[in-house]
PDBQT receptor file of N, H, CA, C and O in Angstrom, charges set to zero:
ATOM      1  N   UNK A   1      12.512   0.593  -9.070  1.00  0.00    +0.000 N 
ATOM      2  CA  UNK A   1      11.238   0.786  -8.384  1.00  0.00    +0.000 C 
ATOM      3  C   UNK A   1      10.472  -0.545  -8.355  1.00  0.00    +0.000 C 
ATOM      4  O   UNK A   1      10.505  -1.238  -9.372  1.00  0.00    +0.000 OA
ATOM      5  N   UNK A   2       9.801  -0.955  -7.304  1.00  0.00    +0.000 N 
ATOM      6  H   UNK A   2       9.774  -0.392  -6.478  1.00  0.00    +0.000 HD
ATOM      7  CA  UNK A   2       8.952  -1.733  -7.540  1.00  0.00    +0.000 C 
ATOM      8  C   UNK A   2       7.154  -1.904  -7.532  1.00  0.00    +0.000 C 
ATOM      9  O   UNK A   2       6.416  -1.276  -6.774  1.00  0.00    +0.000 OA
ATOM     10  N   UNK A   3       6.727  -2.854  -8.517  1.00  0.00    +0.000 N 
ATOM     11  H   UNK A   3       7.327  -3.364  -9.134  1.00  0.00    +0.000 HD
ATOM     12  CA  UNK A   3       5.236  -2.586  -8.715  1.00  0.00    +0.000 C 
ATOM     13  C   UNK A   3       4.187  -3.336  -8.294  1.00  0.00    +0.000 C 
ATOM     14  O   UNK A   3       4.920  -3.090  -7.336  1.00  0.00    +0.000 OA
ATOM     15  N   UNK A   4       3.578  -3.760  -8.103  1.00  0.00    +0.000 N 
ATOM     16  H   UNK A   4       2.983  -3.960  -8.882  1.00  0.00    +0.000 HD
ATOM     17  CA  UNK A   4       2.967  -5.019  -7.861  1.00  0.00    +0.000 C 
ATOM     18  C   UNK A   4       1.224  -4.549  -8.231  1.00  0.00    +0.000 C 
ATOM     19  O   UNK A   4       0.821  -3.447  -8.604  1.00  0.00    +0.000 OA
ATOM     20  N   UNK A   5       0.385  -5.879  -7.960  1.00  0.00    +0.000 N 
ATOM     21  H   UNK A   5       0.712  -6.774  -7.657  1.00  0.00    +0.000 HD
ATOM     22  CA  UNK A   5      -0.600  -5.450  -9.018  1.00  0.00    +0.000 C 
ATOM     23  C   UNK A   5      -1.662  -5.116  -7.728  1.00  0.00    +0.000 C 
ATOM     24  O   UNK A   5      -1.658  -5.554  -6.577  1.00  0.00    +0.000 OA
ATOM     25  N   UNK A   6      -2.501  -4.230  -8.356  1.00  0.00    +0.000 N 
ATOM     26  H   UNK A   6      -2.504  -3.875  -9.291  1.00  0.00    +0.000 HD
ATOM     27  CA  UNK A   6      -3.919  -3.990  -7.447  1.00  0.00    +0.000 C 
ATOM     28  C   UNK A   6      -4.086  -4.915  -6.377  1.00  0.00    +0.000 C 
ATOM     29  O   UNK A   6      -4.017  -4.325  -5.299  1.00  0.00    +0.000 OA
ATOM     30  N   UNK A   7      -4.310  -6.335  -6.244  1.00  0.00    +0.000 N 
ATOM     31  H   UNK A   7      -4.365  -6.814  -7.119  1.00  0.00    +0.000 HD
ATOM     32  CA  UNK A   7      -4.896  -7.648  -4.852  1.00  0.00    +0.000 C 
ATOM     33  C   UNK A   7      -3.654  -7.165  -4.347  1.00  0.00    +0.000 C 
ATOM     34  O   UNK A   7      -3.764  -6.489  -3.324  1.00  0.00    +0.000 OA
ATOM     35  N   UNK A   8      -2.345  -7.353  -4.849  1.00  0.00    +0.000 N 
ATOM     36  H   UNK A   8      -2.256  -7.902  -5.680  1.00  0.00    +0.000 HD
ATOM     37  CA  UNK A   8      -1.019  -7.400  -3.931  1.00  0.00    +0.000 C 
ATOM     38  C   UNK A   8      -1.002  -6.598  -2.803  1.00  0.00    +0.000 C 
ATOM     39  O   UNK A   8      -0.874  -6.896  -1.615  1.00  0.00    +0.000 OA
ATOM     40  N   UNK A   9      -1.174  -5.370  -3.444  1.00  0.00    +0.000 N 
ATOM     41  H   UNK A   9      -1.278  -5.127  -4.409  1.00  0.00    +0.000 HD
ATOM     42  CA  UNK A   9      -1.011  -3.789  -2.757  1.00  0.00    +0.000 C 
ATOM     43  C   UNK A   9      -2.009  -4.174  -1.851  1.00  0.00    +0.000 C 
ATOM     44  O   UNK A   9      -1.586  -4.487  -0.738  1.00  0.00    +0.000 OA
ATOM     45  N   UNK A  10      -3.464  -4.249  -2.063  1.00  0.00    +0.000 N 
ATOM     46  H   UNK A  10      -3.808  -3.995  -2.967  1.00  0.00    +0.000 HD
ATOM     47  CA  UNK A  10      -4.592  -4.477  -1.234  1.00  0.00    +0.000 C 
ATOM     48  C   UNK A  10      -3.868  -5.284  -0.095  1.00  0.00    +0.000 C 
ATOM     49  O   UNK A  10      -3.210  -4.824   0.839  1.00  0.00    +0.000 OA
ATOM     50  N   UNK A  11      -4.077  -6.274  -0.319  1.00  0.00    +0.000 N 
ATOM     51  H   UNK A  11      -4.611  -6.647  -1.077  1.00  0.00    +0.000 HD
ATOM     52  CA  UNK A  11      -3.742  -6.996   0.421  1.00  0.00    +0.000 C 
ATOM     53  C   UNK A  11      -2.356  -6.940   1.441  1.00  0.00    +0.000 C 
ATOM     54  O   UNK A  11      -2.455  -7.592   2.480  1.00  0.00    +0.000 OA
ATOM     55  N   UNK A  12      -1.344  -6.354   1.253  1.00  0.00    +0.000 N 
ATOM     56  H   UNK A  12      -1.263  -5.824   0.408  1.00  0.00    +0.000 HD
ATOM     57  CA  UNK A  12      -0.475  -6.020   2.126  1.00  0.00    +0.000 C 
ATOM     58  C   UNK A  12      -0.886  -4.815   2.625  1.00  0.00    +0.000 C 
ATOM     59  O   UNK A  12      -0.455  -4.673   3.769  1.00  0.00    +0.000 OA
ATOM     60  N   UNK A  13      -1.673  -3.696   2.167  1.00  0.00    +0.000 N 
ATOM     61  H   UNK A  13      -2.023  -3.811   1.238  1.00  0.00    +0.000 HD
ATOM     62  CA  UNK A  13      -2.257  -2.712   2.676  1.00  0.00    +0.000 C 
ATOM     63  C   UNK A  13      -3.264  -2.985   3.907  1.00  0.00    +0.000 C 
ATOM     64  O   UNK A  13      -3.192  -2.292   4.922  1.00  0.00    +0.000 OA
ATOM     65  N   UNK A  14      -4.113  -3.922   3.786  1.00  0.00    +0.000 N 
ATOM     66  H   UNK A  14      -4.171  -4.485   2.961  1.00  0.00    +0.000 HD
ATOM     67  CA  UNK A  14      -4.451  -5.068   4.936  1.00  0.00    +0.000 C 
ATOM     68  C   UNK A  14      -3.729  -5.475   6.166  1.00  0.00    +0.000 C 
ATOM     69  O   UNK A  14      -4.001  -5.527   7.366  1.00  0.00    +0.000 OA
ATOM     70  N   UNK A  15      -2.579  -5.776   5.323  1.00  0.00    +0.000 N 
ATOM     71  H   UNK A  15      -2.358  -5.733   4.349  1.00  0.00    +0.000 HD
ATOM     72  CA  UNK A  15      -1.970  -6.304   6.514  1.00  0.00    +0.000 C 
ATOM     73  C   UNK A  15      -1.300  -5.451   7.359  1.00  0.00    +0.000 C 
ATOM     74  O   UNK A  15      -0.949  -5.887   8.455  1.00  0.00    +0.000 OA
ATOM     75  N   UNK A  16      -1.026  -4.164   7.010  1.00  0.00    +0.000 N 
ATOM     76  H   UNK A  16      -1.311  -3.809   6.120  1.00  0.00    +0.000 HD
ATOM     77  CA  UNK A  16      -0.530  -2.847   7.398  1.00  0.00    +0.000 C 
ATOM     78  C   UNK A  16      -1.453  -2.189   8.216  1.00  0.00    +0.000 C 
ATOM     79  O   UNK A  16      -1.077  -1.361   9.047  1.00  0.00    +0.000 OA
ATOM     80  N   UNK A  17      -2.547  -2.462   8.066  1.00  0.00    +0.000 N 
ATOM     81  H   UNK A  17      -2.852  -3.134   7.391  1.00  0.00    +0.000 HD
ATOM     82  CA  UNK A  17      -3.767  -1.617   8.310  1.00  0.00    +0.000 C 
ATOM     83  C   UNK A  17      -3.664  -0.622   7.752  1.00  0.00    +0.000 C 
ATOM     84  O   UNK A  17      -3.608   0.399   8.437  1.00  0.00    +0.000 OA
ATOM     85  N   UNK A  18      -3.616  -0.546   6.686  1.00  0.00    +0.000 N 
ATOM     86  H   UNK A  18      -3.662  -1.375   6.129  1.00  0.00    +0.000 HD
ATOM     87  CA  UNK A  18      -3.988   1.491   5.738  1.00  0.00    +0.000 C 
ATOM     88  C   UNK A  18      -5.554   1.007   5.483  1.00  0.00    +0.000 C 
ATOM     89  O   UNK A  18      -5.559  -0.083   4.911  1.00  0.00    +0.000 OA
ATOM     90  N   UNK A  19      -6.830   1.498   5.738  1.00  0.00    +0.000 N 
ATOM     91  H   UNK A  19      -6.826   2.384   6.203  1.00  0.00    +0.000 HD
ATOM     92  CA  UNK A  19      -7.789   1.773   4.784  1.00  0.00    +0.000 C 
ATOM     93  C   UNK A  19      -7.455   1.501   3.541  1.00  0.00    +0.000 C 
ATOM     94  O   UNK A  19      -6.251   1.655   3.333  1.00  0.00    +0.000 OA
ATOM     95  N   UNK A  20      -8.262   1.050   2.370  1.00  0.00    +0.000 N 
ATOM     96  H   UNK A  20      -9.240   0.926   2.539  1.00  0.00    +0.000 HD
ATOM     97  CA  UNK A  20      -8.046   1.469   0.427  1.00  0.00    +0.000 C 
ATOM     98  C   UNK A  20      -8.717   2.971   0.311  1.00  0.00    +0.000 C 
ATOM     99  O   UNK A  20      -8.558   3.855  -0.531  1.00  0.00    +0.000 OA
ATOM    100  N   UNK A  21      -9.657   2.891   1.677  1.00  0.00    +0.000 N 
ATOM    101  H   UNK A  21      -9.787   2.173   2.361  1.00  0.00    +0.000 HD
ATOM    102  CA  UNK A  21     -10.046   4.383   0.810  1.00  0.00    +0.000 C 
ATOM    103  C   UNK A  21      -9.274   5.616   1.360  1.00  0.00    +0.000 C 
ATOM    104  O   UNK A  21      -9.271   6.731   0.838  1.00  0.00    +0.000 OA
ATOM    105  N   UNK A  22      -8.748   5.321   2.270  1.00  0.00    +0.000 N 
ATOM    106  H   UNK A  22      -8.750   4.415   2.694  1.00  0.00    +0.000 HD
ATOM    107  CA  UNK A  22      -7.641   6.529   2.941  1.00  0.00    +0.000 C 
ATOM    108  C   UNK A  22      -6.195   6.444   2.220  1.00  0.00    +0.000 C 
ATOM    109  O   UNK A  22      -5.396   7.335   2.509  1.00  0.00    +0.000 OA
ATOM    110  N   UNK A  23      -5.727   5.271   1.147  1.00  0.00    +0.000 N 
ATOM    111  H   UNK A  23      -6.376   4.548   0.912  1.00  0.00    +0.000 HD
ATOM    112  CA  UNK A  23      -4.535   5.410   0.949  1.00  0.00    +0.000 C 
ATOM    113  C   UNK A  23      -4.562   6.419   0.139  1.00  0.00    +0.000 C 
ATOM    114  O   UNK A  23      -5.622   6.678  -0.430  1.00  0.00    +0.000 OA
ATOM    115  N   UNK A  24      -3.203   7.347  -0.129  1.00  0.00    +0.000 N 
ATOM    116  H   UNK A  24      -2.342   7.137   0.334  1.00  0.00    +0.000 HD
ATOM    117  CA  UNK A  24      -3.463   7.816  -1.326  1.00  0.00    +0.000 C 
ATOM    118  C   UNK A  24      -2.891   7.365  -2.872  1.00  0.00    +0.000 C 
ATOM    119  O   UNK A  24      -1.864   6.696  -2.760  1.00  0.00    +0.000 OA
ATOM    120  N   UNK A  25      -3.248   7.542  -4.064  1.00  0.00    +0.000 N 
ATOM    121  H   UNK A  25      -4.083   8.085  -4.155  1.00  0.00    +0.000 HD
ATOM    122  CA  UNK A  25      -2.975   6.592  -4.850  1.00  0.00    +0.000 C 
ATOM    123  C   UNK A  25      -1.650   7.320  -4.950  1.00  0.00    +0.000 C 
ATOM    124  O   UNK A  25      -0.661   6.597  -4.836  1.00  0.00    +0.000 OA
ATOM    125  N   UNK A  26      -1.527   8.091  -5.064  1.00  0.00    +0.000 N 
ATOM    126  H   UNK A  26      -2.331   8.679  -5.156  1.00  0.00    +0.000 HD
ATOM    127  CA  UNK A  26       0.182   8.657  -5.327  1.00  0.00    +0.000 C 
ATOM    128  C   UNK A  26       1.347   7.969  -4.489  1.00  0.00    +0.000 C 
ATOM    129  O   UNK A  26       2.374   7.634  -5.081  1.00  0.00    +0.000 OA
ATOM    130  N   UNK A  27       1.200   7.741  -3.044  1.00  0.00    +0.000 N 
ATOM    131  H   UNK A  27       0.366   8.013  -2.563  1.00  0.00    +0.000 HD
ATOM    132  CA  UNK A  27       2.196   7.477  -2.428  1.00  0.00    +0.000 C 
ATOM    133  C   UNK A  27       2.193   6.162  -1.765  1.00  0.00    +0.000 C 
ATOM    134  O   UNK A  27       2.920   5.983  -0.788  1.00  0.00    +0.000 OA
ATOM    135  N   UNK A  28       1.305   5.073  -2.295  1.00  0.00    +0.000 N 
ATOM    136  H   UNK A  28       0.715   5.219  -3.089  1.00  0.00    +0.000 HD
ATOM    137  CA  UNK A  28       1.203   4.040  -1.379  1.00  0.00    +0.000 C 
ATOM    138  C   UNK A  28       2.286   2.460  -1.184  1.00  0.00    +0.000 C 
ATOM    139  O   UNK A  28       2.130   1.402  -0.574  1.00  0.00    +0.000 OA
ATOM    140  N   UNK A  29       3.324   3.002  -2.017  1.00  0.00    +0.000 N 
ATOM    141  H   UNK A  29       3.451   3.862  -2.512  1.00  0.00    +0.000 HD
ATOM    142  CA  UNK A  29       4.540   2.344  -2.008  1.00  0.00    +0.000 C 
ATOM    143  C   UNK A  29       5.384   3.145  -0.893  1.00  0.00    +0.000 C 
ATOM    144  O   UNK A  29       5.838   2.392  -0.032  1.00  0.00    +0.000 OA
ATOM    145  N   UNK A  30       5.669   4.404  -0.735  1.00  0.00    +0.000 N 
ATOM    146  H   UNK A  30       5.299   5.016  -1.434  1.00  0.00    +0.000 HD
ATOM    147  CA  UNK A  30       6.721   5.384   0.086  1.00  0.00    +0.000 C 
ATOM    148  C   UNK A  30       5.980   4.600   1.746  1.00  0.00    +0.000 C 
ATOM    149  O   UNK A  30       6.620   3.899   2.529  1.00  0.00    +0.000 OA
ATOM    150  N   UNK A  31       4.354   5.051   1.895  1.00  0.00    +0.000 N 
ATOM    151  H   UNK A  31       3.834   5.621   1.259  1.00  0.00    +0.000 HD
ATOM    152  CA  UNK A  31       3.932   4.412   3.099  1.00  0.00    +0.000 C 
ATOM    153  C   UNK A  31       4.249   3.534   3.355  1.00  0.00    +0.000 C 
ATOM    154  O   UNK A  31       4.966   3.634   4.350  1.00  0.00    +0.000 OA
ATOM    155  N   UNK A  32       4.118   2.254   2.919  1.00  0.00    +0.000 N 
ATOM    156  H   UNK A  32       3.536   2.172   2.110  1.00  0.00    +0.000 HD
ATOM    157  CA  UNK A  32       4.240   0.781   3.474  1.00  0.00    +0.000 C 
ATOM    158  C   UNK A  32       5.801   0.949   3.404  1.00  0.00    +0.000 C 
ATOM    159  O   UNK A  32       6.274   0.807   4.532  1.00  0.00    +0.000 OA
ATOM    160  N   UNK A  33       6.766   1.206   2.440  1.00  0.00    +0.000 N 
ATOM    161  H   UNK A  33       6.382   1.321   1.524  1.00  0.00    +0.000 HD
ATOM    162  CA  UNK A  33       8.212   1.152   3.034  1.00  0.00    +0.000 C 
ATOM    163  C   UNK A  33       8.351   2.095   4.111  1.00  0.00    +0.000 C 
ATOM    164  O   UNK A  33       9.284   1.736   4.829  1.00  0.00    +0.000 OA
ATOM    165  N   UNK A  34       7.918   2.943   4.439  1.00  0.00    +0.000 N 
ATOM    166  H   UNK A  34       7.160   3.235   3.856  1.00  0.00    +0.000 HD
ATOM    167  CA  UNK A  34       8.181   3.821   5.812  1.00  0.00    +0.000 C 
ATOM    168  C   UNK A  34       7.732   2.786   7.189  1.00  0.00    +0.000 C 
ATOM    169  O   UNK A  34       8.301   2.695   8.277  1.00  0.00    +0.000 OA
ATOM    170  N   UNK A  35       6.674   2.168   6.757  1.00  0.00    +0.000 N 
ATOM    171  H   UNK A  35       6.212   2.243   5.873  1.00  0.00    +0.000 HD
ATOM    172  CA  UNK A  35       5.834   1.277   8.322  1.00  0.00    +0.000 C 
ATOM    173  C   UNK A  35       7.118   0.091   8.048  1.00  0.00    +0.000 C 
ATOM    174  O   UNK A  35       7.708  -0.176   9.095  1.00  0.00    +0.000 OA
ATOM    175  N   UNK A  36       7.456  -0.393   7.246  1.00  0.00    +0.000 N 
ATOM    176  H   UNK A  36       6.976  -0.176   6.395  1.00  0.00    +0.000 HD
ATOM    177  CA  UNK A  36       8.077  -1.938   7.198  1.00  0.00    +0.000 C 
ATOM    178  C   UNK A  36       9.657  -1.961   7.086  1.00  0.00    +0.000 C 
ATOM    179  O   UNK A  36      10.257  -3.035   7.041  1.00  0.00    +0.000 OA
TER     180      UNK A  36
């Protein structure tokens, strides 16, 4: 599995366009590998 820290996630979550407040905290690794 991989982890990365809080800015990381943010920040590629950014670049994805997810909201932080719409991600959900449970699944926000499955999302970004589904878009990428």
């Amino acid at each position: 599995m991989y982890f990365e820290s809080k800015h990381e996630r943010r920040r590629r979550d950014e670049k994805v366009g997810i909201p932080k407040l719409k991600r959900p905290g449970a699944r926000p690794c499955r999302n970004i590998a589904a878009r990428s």
